[in-house]
C-alpha positions, 0 to 999 in steps of 0.5 A: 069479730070473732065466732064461738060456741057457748052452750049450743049457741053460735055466738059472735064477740066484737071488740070495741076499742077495748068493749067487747059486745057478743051477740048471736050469729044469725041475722034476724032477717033470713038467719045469715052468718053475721061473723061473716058481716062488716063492723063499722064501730058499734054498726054491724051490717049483715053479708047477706042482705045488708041489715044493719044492728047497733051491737050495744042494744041489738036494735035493728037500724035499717032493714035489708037492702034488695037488689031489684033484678030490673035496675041491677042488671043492664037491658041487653043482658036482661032481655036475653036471661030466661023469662022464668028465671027473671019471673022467679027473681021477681017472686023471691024478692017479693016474699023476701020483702015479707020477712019481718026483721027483728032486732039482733039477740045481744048478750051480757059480757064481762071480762074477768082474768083475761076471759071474756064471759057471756052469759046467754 
């Protein structure tokens, strides 16, 4: 994958076994950088949260994964963290289950000469 700038827009281009698919940098969920996410085929998870898009079509294939400060962190270290710190965690996670994902922002591409057109 990789990360350019067309008309304003970040845009990130991924090759495919020879396809190449474009699609907007920011997640649809909390507007992370996806350059900075895993590709597996046409499966794009995002570094932030862990959504996950099929590059071809933009449709959302699984929304993100929280981290559940209780079950990720052992109890002897939990009990001995700030109990407003562990009460903040608890609220962010709930507004962040709030966000609606969307599907990812695809765009048309076309090679021609050597050059990968996107047409945003």
């Amino acid at each position: 994958m990789g990360l350019v700038e067309v008309e304003r827009t970040k845009v990130v281009i991924a090759n495919v076994e020879g396809t190449f698919y474009a699609f907007n940098d920011r997640c649809p969920h909390m507007n992370a950088p996806l350059h900075l996410g895993a590709l597996h085929g046409t499966l794009l998870r995002c570094a932030l949260h862990f959504s996950a898009y099929d590059i071809t079509t933009g449709k959302k294939l699984a929304d993100p994964t929280e981290l559940d400060i209780e079950s990720n962190i052992p109890p002897e270290i939990l009990q001995k963290l700030p109990a407003n710190l562990v009460e903040t965690e608890r609220r962010t996670a709930e507004i962040r289950r709030q966000i609606e994902t969307l599907d990812l922002e695809t765009y048309e591409t076309k090679v021609e000469y050597n050059r990968i057109l996107v047409r945003i």
